[in-house]
OpenMM code with the backbone's topology and positions (N, CA, C; nanometers):
from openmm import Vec3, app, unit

residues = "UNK UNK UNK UNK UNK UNK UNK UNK UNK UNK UNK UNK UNK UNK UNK UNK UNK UNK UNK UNK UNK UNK UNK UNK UNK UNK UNK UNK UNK UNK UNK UNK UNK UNK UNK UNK UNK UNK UNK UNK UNK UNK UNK UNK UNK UNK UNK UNK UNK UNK UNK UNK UNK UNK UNK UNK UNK UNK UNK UNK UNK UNK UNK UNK UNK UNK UNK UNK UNK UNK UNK UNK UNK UNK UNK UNK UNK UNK UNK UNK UNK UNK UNK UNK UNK UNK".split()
positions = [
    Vec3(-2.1150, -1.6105, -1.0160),
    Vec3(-1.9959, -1.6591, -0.9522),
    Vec3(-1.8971, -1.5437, -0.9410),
    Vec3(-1.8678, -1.5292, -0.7774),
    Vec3(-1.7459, -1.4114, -0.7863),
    Vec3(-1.6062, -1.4955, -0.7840),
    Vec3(-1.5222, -1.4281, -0.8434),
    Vec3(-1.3408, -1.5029, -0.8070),
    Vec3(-1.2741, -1.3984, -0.7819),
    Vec3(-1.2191, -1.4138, -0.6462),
    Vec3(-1.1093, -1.3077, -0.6123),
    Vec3(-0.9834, -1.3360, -0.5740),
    Vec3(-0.8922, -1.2965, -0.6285),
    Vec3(-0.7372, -1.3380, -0.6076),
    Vec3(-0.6889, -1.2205, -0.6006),
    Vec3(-0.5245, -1.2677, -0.5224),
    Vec3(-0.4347, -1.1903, -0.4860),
    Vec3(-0.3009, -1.2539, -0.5141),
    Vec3(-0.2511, -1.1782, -0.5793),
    Vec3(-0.1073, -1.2668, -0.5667),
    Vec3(0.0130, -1.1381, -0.5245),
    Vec3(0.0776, -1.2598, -0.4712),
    Vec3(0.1901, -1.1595, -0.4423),
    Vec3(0.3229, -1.2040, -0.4770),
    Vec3(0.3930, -1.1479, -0.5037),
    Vec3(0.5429, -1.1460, -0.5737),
    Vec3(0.6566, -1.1071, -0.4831),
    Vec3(0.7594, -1.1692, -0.4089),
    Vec3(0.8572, -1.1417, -0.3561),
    Vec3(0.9665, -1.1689, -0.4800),
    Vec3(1.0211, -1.0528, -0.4764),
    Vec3(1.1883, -1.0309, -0.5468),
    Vec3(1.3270, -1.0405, -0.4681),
    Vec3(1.2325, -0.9598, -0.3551),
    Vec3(1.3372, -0.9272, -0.2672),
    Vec3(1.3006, -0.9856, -0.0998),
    Vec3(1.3604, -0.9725, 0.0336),
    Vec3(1.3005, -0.9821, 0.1253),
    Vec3(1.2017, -0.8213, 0.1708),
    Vec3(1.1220, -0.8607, 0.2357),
    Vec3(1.0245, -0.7741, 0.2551),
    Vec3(1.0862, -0.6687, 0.3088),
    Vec3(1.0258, -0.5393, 0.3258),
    Vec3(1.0882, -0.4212, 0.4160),
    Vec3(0.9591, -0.4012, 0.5266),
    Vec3(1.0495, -0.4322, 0.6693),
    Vec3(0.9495, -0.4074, 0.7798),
    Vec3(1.0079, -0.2869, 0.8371),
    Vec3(0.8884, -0.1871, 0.8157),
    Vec3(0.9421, -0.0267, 0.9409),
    Vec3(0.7781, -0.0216, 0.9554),
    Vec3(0.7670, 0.0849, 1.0823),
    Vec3(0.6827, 0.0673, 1.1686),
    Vec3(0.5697, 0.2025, 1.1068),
    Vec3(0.4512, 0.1613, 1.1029),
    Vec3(0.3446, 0.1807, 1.0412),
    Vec3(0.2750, 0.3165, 1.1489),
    Vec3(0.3186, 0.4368, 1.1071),
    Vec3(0.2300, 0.5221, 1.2906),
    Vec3(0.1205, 0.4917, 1.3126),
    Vec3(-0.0336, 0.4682, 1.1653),
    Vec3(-0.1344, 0.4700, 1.1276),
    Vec3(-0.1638, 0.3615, 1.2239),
    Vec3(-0.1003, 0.2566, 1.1448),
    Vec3(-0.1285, 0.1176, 1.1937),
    Vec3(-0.0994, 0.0789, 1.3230),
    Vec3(0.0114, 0.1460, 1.3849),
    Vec3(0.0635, 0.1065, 1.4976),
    Vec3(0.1507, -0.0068, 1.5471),
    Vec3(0.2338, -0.0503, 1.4576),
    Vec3(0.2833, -0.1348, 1.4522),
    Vec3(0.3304, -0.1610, 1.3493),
    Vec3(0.4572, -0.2578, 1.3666),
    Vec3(0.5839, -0.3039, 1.2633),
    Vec3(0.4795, -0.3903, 1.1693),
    Vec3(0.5041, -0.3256, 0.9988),
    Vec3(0.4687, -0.4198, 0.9023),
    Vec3(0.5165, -0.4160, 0.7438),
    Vec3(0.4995, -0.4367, 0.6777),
    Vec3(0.5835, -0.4477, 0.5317),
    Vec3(0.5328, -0.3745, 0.4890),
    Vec3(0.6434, -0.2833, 0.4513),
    Vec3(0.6300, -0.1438, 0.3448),
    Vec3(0.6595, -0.1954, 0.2475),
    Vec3(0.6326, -0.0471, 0.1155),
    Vec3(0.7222, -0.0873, 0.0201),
    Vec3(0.7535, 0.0716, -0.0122),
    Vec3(0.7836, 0.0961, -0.1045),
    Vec3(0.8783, 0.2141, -0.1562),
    Vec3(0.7784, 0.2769, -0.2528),
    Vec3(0.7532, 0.4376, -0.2501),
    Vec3(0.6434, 0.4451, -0.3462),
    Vec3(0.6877, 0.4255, -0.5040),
    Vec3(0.8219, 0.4141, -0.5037),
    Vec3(0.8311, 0.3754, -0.6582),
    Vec3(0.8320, 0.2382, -0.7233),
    Vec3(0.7878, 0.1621, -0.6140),
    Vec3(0.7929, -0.0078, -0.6391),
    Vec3(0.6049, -0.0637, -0.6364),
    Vec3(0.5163, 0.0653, -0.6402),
    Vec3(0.4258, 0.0383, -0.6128),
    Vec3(0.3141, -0.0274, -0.7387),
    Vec3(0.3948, -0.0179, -0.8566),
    Vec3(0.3855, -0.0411, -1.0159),
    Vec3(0.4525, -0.2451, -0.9847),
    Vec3(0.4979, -0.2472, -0.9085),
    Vec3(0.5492, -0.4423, -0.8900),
    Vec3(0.3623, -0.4453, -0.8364),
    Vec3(0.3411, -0.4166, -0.7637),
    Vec3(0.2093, -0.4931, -0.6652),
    Vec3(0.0452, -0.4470, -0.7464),
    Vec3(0.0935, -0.3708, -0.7871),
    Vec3(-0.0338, -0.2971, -0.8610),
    Vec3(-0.0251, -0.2205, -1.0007),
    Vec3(-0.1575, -0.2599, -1.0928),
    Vec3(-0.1104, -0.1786, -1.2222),
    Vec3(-0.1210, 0.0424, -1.2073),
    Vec3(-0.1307, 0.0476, -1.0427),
    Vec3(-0.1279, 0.2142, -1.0548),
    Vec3(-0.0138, 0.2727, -1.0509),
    Vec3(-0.0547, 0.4013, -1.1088),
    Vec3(0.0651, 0.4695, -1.1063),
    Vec3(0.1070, 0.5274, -0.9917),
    Vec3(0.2427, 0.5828, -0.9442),
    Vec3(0.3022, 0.6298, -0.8379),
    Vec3(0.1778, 0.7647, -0.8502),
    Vec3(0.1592, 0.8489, -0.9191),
    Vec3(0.0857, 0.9609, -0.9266),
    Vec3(-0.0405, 0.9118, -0.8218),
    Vec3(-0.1135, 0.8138, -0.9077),
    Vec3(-0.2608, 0.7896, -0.8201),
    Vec3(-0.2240, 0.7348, -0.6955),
    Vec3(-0.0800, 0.6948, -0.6569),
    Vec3(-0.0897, 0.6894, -0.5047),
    Vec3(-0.0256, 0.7734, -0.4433),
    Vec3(0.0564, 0.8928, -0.5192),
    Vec3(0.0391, 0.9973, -0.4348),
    Vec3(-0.0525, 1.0998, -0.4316),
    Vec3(-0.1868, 1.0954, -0.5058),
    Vec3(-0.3139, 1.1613, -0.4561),
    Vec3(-0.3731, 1.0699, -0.3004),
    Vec3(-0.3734, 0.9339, -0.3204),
    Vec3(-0.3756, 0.8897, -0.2292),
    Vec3(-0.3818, 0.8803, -0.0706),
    Vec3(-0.2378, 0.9439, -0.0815),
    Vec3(-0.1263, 0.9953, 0.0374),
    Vec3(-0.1483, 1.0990, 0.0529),
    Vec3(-0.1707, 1.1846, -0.0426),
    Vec3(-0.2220, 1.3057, -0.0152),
    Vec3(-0.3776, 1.3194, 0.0847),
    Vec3(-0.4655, 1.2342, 0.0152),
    Vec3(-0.5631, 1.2333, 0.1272),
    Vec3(-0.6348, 1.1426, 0.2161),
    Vec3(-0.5170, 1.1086, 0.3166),
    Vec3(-0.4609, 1.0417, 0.3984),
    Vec3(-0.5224, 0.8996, 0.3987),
    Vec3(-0.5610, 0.8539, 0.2564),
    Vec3(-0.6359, 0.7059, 0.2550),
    Vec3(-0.5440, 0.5727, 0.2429),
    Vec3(-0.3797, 0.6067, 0.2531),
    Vec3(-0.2630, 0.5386, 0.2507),
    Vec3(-0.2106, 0.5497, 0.3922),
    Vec3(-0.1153, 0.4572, 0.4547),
    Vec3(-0.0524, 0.4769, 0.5572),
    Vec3(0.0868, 0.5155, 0.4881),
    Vec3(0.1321, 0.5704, 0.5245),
    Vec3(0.3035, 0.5775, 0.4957),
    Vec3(0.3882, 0.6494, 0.6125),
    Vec3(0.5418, 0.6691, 0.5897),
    Vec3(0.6202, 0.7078, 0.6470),
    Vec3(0.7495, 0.7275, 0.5746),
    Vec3(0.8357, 0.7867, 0.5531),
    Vec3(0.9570, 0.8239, 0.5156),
    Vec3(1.0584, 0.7069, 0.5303),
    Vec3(1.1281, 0.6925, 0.4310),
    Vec3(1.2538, 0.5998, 0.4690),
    Vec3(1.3322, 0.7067, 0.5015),
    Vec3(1.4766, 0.6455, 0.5522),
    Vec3(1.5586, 0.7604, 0.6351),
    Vec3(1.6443, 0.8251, 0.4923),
    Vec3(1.6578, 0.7644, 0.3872),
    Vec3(1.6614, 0.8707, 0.3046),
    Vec3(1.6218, 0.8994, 0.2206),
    Vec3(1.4668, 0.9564, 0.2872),
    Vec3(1.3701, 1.0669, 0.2534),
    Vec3(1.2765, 1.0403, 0.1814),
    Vec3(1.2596, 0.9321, 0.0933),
    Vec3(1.1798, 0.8426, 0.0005),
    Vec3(1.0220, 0.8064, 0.0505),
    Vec3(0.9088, 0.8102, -0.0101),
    Vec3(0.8070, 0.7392, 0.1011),
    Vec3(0.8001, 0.6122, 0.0636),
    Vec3(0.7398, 0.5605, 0.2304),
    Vec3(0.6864, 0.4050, 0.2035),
    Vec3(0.5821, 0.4290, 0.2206),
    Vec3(0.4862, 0.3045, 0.1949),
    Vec3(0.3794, 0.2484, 0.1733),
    Vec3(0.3337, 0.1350, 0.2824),
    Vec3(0.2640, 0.1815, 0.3606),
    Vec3(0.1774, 0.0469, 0.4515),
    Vec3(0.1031, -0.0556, 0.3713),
    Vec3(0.1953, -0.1673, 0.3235),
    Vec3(0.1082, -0.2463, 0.2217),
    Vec3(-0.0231, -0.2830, 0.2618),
    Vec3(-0.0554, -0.3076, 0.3849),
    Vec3(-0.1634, -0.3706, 0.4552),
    Vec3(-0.3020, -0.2504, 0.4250),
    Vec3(-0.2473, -0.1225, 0.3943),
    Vec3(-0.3372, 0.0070, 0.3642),
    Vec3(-0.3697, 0.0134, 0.2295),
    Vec3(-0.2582, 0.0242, 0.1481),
    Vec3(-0.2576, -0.0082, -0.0173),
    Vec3(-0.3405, -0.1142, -0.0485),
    Vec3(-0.3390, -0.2591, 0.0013),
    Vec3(-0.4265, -0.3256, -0.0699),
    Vec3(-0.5527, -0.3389, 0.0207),
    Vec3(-0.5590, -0.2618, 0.0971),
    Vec3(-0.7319, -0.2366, 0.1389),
    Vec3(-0.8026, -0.0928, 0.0601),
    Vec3(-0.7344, -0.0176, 0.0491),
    Vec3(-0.7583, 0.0607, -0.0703),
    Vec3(-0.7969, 0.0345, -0.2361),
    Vec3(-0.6821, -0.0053, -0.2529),
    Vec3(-0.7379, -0.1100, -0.4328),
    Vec3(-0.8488, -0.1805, -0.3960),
    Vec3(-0.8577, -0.2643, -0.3310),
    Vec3(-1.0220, -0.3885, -0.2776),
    Vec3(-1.1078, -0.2696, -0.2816),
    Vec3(-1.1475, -0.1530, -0.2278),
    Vec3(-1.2223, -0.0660, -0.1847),
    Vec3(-1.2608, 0.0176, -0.3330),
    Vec3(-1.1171, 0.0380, -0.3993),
    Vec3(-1.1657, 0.1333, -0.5702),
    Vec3(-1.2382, -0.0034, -0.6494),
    Vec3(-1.2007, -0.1247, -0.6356),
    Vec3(-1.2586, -0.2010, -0.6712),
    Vec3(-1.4039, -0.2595, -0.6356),
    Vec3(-1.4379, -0.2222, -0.5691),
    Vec3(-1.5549, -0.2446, -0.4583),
    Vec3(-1.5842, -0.3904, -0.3706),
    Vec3(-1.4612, -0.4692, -0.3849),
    Vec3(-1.4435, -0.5856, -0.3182),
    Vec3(-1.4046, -0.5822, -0.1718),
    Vec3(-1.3858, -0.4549, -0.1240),
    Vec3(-1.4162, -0.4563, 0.0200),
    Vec3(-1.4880, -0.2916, 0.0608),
    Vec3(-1.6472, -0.3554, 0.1577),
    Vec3(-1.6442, -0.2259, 0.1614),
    Vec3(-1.5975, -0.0987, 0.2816),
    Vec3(-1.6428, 0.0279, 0.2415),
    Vec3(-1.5861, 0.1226, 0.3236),
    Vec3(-1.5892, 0.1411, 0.4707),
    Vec3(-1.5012, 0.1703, 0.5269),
    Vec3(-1.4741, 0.1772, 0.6959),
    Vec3(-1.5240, 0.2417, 0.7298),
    Vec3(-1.6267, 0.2338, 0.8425),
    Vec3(-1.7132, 0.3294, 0.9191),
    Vec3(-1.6363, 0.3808, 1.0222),
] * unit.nanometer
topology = app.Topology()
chain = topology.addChain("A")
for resn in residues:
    res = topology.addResidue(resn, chain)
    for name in ("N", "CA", "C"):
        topology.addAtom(name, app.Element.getBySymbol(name[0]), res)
């Protein structure tokens, strides 16, 4: 028997800025809020970002975000619950 869950936690209202990767407007988050959605550290997602397996973009002051929609296809993927993109 497999069980897979997701939960998600709103604190706040979401942050929508526009994704280049993705192409389109979707919910970021802040790379220092990335410890709310996941037990990783900011470090392992800026190796991440570093090799380009995250979407992100800059807030306007200067901070990165996070393409959540990229982040948690990534975790599924270190996890092996989704597999890799051809």
């Amino acid at each position: 028997m497999e069980i897979e869950s997701l939960v998600v936690l709103r604190g706040r209202p979401s942050l929508q800025a526009w994704c280049p990767q993705c192409g389109e407007e979707t919910e970021m988050i802040p790379l220092n809020a990335v410890g709310v959605v996941s037990n990783l550290l900011p470090a392992e997602v800026q190796d991440w970002i570093e090799s380009s397996e995250l979407h992100h973009t800059v807030a306007p002051d200067g901070s990165a975000l996070i393409c959540l929609n990229s982040l948690l296809r990534r975790v599924r993927r270190a996890t092996g619950a989704d597999p890799p993109l051809i």
